[in-house]
C-alpha positions, 0 to 999 in steps of 0.5 A, a space after each residue: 533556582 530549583 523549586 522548593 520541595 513541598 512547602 507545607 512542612 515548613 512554617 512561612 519564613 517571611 520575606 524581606 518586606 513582610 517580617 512573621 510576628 505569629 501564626 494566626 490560623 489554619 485551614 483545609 488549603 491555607 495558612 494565616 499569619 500576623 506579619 509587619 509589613 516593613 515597608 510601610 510600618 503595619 500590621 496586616 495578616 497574611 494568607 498562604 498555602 498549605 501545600 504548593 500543588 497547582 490547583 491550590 495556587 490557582 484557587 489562592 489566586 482566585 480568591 484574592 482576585 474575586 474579592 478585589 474589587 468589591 469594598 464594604 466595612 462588613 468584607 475584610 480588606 485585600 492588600 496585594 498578591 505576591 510571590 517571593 521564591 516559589 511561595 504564594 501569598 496575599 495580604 489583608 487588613 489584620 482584624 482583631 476580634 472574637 468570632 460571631 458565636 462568641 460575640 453574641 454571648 451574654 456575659 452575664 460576669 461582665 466580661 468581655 467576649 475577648 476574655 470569653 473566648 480566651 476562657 473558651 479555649 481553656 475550658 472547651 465550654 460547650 458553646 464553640 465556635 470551631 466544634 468538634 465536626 469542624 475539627 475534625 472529630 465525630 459525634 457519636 452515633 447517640 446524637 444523630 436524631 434531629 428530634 427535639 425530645 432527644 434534646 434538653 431544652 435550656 434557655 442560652 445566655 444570649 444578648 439579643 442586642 449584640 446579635 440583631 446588630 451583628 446579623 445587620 452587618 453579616 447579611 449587609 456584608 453577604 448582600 455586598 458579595 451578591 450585588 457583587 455577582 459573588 457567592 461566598 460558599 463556606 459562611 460559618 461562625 470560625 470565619 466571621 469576626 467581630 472587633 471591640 468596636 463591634 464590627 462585623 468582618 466576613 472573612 476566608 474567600 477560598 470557596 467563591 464562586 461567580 454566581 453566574 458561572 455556578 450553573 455548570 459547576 457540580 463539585 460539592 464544597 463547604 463544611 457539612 453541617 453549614 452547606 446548603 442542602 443543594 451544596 450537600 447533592 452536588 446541584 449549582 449553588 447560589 446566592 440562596 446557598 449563602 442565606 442557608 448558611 447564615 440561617 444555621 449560624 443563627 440557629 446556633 446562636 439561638 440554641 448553641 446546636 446545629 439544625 442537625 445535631 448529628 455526625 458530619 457524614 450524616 448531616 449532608 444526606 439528612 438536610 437534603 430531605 427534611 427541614 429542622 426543628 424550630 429553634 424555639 423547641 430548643 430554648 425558651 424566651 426566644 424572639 419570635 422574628 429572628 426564629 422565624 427568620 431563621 426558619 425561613 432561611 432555612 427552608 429545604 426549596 432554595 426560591 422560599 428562602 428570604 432575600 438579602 432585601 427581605 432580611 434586612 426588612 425583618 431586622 428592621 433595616 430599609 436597605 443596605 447601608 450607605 457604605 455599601 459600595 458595589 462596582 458598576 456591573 453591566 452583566 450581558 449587554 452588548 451594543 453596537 461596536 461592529 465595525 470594531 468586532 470585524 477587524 478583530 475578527 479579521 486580525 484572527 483571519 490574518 494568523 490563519 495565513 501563518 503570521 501573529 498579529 496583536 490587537 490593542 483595544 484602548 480607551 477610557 475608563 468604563 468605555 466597554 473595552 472588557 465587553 468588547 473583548 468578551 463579546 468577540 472571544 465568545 464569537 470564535 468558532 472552528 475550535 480555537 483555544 482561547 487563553 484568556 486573563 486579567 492583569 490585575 494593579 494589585 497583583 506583585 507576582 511574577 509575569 503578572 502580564 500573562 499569570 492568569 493566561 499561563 492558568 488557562 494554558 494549563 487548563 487547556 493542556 490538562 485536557 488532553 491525553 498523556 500521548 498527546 501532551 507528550 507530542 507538544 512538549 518543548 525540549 525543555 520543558 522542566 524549566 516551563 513547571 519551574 518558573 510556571 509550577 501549575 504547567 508541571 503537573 498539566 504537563 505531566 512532568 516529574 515535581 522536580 527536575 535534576 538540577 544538572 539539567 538547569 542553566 547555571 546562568 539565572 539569564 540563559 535559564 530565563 530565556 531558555 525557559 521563554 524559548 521553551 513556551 514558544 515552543 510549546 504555543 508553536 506545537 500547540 498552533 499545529 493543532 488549531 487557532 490561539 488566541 491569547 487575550 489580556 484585559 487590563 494591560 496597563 499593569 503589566 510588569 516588565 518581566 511579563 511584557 518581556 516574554 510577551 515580546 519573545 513569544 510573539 516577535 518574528 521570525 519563527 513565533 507561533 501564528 497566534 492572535 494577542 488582544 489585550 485591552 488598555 485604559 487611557 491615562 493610566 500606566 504605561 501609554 500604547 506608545 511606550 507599550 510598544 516600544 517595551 513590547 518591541 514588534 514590528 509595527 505592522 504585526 500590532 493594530 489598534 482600536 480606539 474605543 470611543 463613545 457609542 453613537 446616539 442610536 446604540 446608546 438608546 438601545 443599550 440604555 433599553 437593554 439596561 432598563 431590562 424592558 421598564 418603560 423609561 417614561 416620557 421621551 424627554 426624559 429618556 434622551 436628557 438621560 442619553 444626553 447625560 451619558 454622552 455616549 459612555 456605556 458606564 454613565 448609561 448603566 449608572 444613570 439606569 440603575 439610578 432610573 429603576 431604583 427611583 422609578 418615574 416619580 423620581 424625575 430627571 436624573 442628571 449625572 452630576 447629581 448622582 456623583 454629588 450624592 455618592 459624594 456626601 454619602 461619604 465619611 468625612 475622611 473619605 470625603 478628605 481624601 477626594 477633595 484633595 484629589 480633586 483640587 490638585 487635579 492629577 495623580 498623587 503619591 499614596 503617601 502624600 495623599 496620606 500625609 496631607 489627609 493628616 490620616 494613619 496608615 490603615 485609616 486611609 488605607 480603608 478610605 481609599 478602597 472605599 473610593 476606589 471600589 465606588 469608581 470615585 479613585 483609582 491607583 497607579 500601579 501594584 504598590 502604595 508607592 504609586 499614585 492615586 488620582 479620581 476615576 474620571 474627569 466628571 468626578 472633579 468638576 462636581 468635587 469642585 463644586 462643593 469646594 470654597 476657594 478658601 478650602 482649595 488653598 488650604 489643601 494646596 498648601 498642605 500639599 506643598 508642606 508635604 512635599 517639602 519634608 519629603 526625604 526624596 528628591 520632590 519636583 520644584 515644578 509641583 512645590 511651585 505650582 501649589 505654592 501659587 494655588 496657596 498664594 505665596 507667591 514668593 516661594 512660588 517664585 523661587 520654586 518655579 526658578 528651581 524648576 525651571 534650572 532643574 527642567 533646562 539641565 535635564 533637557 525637558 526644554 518645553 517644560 523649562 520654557 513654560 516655568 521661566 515664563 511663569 517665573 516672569 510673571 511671578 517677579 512682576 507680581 511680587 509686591 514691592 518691599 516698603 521703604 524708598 531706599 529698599 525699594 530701590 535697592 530690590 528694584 534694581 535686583 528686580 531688573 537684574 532678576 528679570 534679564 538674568 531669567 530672559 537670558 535663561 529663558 533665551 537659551 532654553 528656547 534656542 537649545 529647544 530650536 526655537 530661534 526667533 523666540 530667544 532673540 526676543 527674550 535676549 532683546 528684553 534681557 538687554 533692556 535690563 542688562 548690567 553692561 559686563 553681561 551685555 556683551 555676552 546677551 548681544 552675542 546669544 541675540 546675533 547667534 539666534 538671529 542668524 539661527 533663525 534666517 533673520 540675517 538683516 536683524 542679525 547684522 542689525 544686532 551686529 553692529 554694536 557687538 563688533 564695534 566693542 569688538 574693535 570689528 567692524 562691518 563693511 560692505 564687501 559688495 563694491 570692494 573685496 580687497 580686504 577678503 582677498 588679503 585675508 584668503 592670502 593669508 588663510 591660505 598660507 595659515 593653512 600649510 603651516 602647523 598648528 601650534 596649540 595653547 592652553 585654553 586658560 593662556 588665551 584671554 576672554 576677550 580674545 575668545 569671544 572675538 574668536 566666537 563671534 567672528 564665526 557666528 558671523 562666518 557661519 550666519 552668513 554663509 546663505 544670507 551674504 556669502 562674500 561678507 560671511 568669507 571674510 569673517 570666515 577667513 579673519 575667524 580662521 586667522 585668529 583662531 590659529 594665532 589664539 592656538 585652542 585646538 577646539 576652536 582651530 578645528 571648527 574654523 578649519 571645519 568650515 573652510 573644508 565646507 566652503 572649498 568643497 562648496 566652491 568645487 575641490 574635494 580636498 581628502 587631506 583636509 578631512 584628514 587634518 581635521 580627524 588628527 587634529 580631533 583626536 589630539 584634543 581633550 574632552 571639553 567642558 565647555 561642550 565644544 563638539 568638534 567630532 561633530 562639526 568634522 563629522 558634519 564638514 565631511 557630509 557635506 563636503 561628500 554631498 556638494 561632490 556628489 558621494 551621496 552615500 558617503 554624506 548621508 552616513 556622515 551626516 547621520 552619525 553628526 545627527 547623531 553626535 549631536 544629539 546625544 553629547 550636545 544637547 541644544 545644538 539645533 542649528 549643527 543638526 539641522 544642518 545635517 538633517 537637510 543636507 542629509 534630505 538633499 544627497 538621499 534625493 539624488 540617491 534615490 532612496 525616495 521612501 526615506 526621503 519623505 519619511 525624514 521630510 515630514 518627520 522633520 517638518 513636523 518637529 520644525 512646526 513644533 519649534 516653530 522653527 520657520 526657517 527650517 520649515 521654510 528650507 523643507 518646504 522648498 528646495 529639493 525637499 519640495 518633492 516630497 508633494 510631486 511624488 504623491 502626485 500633488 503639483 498643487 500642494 507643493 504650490 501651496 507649500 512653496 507659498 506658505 514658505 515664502 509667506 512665514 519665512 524670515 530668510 528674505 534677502 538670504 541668497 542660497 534659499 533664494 535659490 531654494 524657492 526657486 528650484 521648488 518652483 522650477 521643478 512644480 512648472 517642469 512637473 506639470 508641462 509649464 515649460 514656457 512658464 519655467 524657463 521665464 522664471 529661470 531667466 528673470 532670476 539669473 541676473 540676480 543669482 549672479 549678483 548674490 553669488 550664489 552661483 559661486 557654489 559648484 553644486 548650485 552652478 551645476 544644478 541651475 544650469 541644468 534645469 536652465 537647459 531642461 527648461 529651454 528644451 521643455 519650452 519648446 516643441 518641433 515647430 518652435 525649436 529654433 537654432 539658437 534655443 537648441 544652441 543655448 541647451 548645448 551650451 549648458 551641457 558643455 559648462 556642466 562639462 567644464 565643472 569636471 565632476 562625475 556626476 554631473 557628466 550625465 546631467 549634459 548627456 541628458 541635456 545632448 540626447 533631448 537635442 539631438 531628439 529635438 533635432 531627429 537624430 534618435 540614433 544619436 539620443 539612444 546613444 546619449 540616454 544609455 551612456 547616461 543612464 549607464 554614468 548615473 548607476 554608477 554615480 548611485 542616482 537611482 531615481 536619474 537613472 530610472 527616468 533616463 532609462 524611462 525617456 530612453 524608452 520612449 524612443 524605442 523599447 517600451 519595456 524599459 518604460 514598464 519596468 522603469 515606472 515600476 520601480 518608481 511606483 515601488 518607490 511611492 512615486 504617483 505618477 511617474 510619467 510626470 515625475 520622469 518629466 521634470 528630471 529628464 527633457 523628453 523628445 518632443 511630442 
């Protein structure tokens, strides 16, 4: 939308949280009002802008932000900073009270100064606090003399008490900006008020000032008769400038006249050559402390004036006083962090070869990451234009992440002439002053564009007016370096992240450096960060910022102590051993040092925090405990509640803590969390606490929680009702939270609660009574197994098989017999899942025999499996007739799911036995007519044809029309994905690599989002996905998914699937990386963890891993002995019966006789054994093992001499394997081709393999490929 025309004509409408009550004030450049904040049900004033031109915003900004961080009773609280509609604002706490002036009064009527200043404001007495020459009216040219005798003396109505006390609080709360490194610049009685209760409250921030930066600032600001005579010449004003303003409102409330009673105009020229008359010449029965006081505050030399200390002495105060909490400053320190400052400084070097990089500096609280940024952009040289900001968690307007970065933008443009900022402007550049107004005039644009010319889309506008900055930052980049830097990144907004991530995304952004620092622990983690900003991973870098070393922190520590000698040697590195390291600990722990000196002894940092900590008011001190004994964050408002505190109250006790770094927030609002600065805080907070106080607050937490409105976790009610000691609601709300965690898919958390609910059953004390006892000792029993059961499943949808066999084994000692059946069911299904098939066909046994199944051993007699494929495969021409699930009984379909567990649990472990349940399944199933599970059965047999050699496309064809006849089912049946997985892997038993991967990749997928807990079906798909990219070649994906996959089986502890990956073709992975010995280890550890003992395909697994460690390092001898021991036994388990399986061996069977074997060994009947594989490879028929018995052929006729005939054989090889898609076969072909005659095809064929993250690619070629003899 267009942007407000000027706004100062118009009163502040309010916005949908902040509702106006009334108009409180107004100054040169802003507006205040009282409004109720409807969110959270309060009063607080509200400051906006007078008018809407760029500097007035940035100056509204500035002072919001220079004052956020800094607490003290004395300073007026800051809420937050917004922006609603083009309109800029901040909130504040709402005082209530008269100015200073007034307050100080003596009214001798025995009124109070509120009905003083109210009768002020009728009669307009003589003694105001808004004069004339601040309202703008001029004293005529009678009153300029500053002398004494054109004055009446008169004695004021003054009460002394009143003014030492207040002049206490208003040079406290001015020491507090001091300390702060802050200069206030405009301090005058109309912005000092002071409440009934008689508190002191400075107020109006809009001319601060960084007292450090004021050296290079000449601008003159302030109101005349209060500014300093250096303010009045224009020369850098700081702190002693505010002690000259303090020093006038004293001698007004002394006399009730200026120093210089004369006209505005008059005074600047006037102060800035003489000092003014004592007050004492003006009023008789002054005290002669505060008229000397006031003097010397007064003086025309800026060094004679007192200090914050001086004063407060002469008003009888030691020091400051125990509230005033200043935020730990280090100022310019800087130590070590080198090796940090180069890569950033390289990271700059990088965009100069014209690509945009984005660097991370991450770490704890306090660690110096701000500093290290700081110290690296003031290293920059050649010219670059640095655009520097903060994102700050009070901050709520818009684009927050980048607010203060888009300020520097528009100070860097404003800068350059109108012909060169007319060459940088972006073809829409209107919309750059629209959504960002101080660019409008910094690019010198109309004050408002015609509305034809704006997007009629909100969407297209946003995303043109990002594209426009893009391009303004591209044109900028033409003319030097940029670098963009943002502290404080963790209070990001998603809109300013957003544009974030559309002005450095490639291709086309502007070749700049983006450096933003992020605290640990707090908003959103670098990860999550990343993933929102969305950028290739190689144009982002980061630096974790850890502890400095012991030596640098010496040096620092030096650096803090500003060249005092620390002392003795002990005590100088018990400070450093306190510190550990943190830059922050160091600084508290030196100023600690200074203030105490050497007679103070040894400072530990636990004492320290312990005495900011009892310091505190009992309120604030509430609010840390709570914090503290719940040990992580806390919604502001069940902090609120649990404190049993109002409002404002706690308002203020918060920003106590958080200015103390004692507490910080989570994010913009009150909504957030709060949570304790740093780990140290709690551990001494926890001291100080009795156990008895601990489970009270748990306990108030919990009430808390449980009235809450909004949906509360039960995992927070739980665990505070246990730290409370009720262990019955304890109990009942781990039970929740654990149902809550496993249907939301958190299974490890769901995991960890029903364990714990577990242990609170057994807990619980038993009821009295013996007949209650027993009655709730049976329901106890019933408790228990119902909550192994869950506990069971959680741990099998969470992949994590042989731990849910164990909680289903204790369920059944507990189990009511109705629900044993379903309990030994879950106990076969995570056996089996889990590779444990002799304790699966254990559990079997009395499942089937309820059943009416039983359990043969089909290795002596095979007559019942070959009726029952007779009779599958005469099923399978017929048509499926299908029935309503509700029409088939309970325990027809539980014989159904059983009997294809056993089919699909024993299809590695005991082929011929899983036959004949696969087959008895398939015949059930079709008489039972569910479509479902006709599908799944179906499924299966098209894996175990393909397995057994015939592709059979009409059967994946059935499946498709057979899943798209069915209905969604509630019960969660995947059949799309079962027939997804059937066709991957039928595809990669047949060699169609491609063709598997993507199916399986899209069963993966299916699984994974419409199955939740259907681990085995994905890893099923996951290796078999592993196995065809191996043949294809695509060798980087192969291992990314490998140890991707690895890893989450470890997390899961899932040993079978760790043990597959670790074998099999997957074993790989370590002879790529060119390390034979890993994957030694590796095999090792398989056969060590795994559970799959007696399974006969990863018998078959283990030793195709082994084959290929001895192939890759020359062991042919050692190889080909292995393959014979095994055979026999790979016959009688019938793993051979798997065509891919029968191929593949027989295969690396021939390779091994020939790696065995040079030309003074080769002999007859060994060459004669390697052409007898080729011809059985031959005989399978499959296209892509035609050139596993050419490779076999060409390594004999080499063998033999004839090269002629191997050339031929290599390229007719080589040749078959481009067209079967086996890359990695076809470059090791071509390798061992040209190590017969053309040394060119060796190059080339070890550069592709080198690209393709191979070591060594001799060795690797080696055990693909039998080589000539040598």
């Amino acid at each position: 939308m267009p942007p407000r025309s000027v706004y100062p004509s118009h009163e502040f409408p309010g916005t949908g949280r902040f509702q106006v009550v009334r108009r409180i004030g107004a100054g040169g450049l802003g507006v205040v009002y009282e409004v109720l904040d409807r969110e959270h049900q309060r009063r607080l004033a509200l400051k906006t802008l007078r008018r809407l031109d760029a500097q007035a915003r940035i100056r509204l900004k500035h002072e919001f932000r220079a004052l956020q961080d800094i607490h003290h009773p004395n300073l007026v609280g800051l809420g937050e900073l917004h922006e609603d509609e083009g309109q800029l604002f901040f909130t504040m706490e709402l005082v209530r009270g008269v100015d200073f002036l007034v307050y100080v009064q003596d009214h001798e009527d025995g009124g109070t100064p509120e009905e003083a200043e109210r009768q002020r404001d009728q009669d307009s007495p003589p003694l105001s606090s808004a004069p004339r020459s601040e309202q703008g009216g001029n004293l005529g040219p009678a009153s300029v003399a500053p002398n004494s005798q054109w004055r009446n003396r008169r004695k004021l109505r003054l009460h002394e008490g009143r003014l030492r006390e207040a002049l206490k609080q208003l040079v406290e709360a001015v020491a507090a900006l001091h300390a702060a490194g802050k200069v206030h610049r405009d301090i005058k009685p109309s912005n000092i008020l002071v409440t009934a209760e008689g508190r002191v409250v400075l107020l109006d921030f809009g001319m601060i000032a960084d007292a450090e930066g004021l050296a290079m600032d000449a601008s003159i600001v302030g109101t005349e008769h209060y500014m300093a005579p250096e303010q009045a010449a224009g020369l850098p004003a700081g702190p002693e400038a505010d002690w000259y303003s303090v020093g006038v409102v004293v001698y007004r409330a002394l006399t009730g006249e200026y120093p210089f009673q004369v006209a505005p105009f008059m005074v600047v020229d006037l102060k800035q050559r003489v000092e003014p008359e004592p007050p004492s010449s003006l009023a008789d029965g002054l005290p002669q402390d505060l008229v000397s006081l006031c003097m010397g505050l007064l003086r025309l030399d800026p060094s004679a004036r007192p200090s914050a200390g001086e004063v407060l002495s002469r008003l009888g105060v030691s020091q400051a006083r125990s509230e005033t909490i200043i935020p730990s400053r280090r100022g310019g320190v800087f130590v070590g962090r080198a090796e940090e400052l180069d890569i950033l400084t390289e990271a700059l070097a990088e965009t100069g070869r014209g690509r945009s990089l984005a660097v991370l500096i991450e770490g704890e609280s306090g660690i110096g990451k701000t500093s290290l940024m700081r110290r690296f952009l003031e290293r920059i040289t050649g010219g670059a234009d640095v655009l520097a900001g903060r994102c700050y968690e009070r901050d709520a307007v818009p684009y927050k992440a980048i607010d203060e970065v888009i300020d520097a933008l528009s100070r860097t443009l404003a800068k350059l002439g109108r012909q060169d900022v007319e060459a940088l402007l972006p073809v829409r550049a209107d919309l750059l002053g629209t959504l960002f107004p101080v660019l409008g005039p910094a690019l010198q644009l109309p004050e408002e564009p015609t509305a034809s010319e704006w997007p009629l889309d909100p969407d297209e506008r946003r995303l043109e007016t990002f594209s426009a900055l893009r391009e303004l930052l591209c044109r900028l980049r033409q003319r030097g370096r940029i670098v963009i830097a943002v502290d404080d990144l963790q209070w990001a907004d998603e809109d300013g992240l957003e544009l974030l991530a559309h002005l450095l995304r490639p291709p086309g952004e502007p070749a700049l450096l983006f450096v933003a620092t992020l605290r640990t622990g707090t908003g959103a983690p670098s990860a999550e960060l990343l993933e929102r900003l969305a950028l290739p991973r190689e144009a982002v870098w980061s630096i974790e910022l850890g502890r400095l070393p012991r030596a640098e922190s010496r040096e620092m520590l030096h650096q803090l102590m500003a060249g005092v000698v620390f002392g003795e040697e002990s005590a100088l590195e018990s400070t450093l051993q306190e510190a550990d390291g943190h830059p922050l600990f160091l600084d508290i722990l030196a100023r600690e040092r200074l203030t105490r000196g050497e007679q103070g002894g040894e400072t530990r940092l636990r004492d320290l925090l312990r005495e900011r900590i009892e310091v505190l008011e009992q309120g604030a001190r509430d609010l840390l405990e709570l914090l503290a004994v719940v040990g992580k964050p806390v919604l502001f408002d069940v902090a609120r509640r649990a404190t049993r505190t109002d409002g404002p109250q706690f308002a203020r006790r918060f920003a106590a803590l958080r200015a103390a770094s004692l507490v910080r927030s989570r994010g913009a609002t009150e909504s957030q969390h709060l949570e304790l600065y740093h780990e140290r805080i709690r551990d001494v907070a926890l001291r100080g606490i009795s156990a008895q106080r601990r489970r009270e607050w748990h306990g108030r937490v919990a009430v808390v929680l449980e009235d809450e409105d909004t949906s509360v976790a039960p995992a927070s009610l739980a665990a505070h009702w246990w730290e409370a000691g009720d262990l019955e609601k304890a109990f009942r709300y781990t039970v929740h939270a654990a149902k809550h965690a496993a249907s939301g898919g958190a299974l490890r958390d769901a995991v960890a609660l029903y364990r714990n609910a577990i242990t609170l059953l057994q807990s619980l004390p038993p009821p009295p009574g013996e007949e209650r006892q027993a009655g709730e000792e049976r329901q106890a029993r019933e408790r228990a197994s119902s909550l192994q059961v869950q506990l069971g499943d959680a741990l099998s949808r969470l992949g994590q098989p042989a731990a849910a066999a164990a909680a289903y084994h204790l369920a059944l000692e507990d189990a009511l017999v109705p629900e044993a059946l379903s309990i030994r069911h879950r106990l076969l299904e995570a056996h089996f899942h889990a590779g444990q098939v002799h304790e699966g066909l254990t559990a079997a046994r009395p499942l089937l025999t309820a059943l009416g199944l039983a359990l043969r051993d089909t290795s002596q007699d095979d007559s019942e499996l070959r009726q029952l494929r007779l009779a599958r495969t005469a099923l399978q021409s017929l048509p499926v007739h299908e029935r309503a699930l509700a029409d088939v009984s309970p325990d027809a379909l539980r014989r159904l799911d059983v009997t294809w567990t056993m089919a699909l649990g024993l299809i590695f472990g005991d082929p011929r036995l899983s036959a004949v349940f696969r087959s008895r399944n398939f015949i059930e199933t079709h008489d039972a007519g569910d479509l479902a599970r006709i599908v799944r059965a179906r499924a299966l047999d098209a894996v175990c044809v393909a397995a057994g050699g015939a592709l059979e496309p009409e059967r994946m064809q059935e499946l498709r029309e057979l899943t798209s006849r069915t209905a969604p089912r509630s019960d969660g049946s995947p059949m799309e994905g079962l027939v997804l997985l059937a066709e991957g892997i039928s595809a990669g038993l047949q060699g169609q690599w491609k063709a598997s991967t993507t199916a399986l990749d899209e069963a993966d997928q299916y699984f994974a989002e419409r199955t939740p807990g259907a681990t085995q079906e994905r890893d099923l798909a996951r290796c078999f996905s592993v196995w065809s990219l191996w043949f294809l070649g695509d060798l980087s994906e192969f291992s990314r998914r490998i140890l991707a996959h690895l890893r989450d089986a470890e997390e899961r502890e899932d040993h079978h699937l760790a043990a597959h990956l670790r074998t099999s073709q997957a074993n790989a992975i370590w002879l790529l990386r060119g390390e034979p010995d890993a994957a030694q280890r590796e095999v090792a550890s398989a056969v060590e963890t795994s559970t799959q003992a007696g399974i006969h395909l990863h018998e078959y697994f283990t030793l195709l891993a082994q084959t290929h460690i001895h192939l890759y390092r020359g062991e042919g001898r050692r190889a080909h002995q292995l393959l014979e021991e095994r055979w026999p036994q790979l016959e009688r388990s019938g793993s051979l019966r798997v065509q891919f399986v029968r191929i593949y061996l027989t295969y690396l069977r021939g390779t091994a006789l020939l790696s065995a074997a040079d030309r003074s060994t080769t002999t007859d009947s060994r060459l004669a054994g390697v052409l007898f594989a080729a011809a059985r490879i031959d005989e399978e028929g499959v296209s892509w093992a035609s050139p596993l018995a050419s490779l076999l052929r060409a390594s004999a006729a080499a063998h033999q001499g004839d090269l002629a005939v191997a050339t031929e054989l290599l390229d007719r090889a080589a040749a078959a394997f481009d067209r079967a898609e086996m890359a990695l076969y076809a470059a090791a072909t071509r390798r061992r081709r040209g190590a017969l005659s053309d040394a060119g095809l060796v190059v080339r064929s070890d550069l592709w393999m080198r690209q393709q993250g191979v070591a060594d690619p001799a060795r690797l070629a080696q055990m693909l490929v039998p080589g000539p003899p040598t």
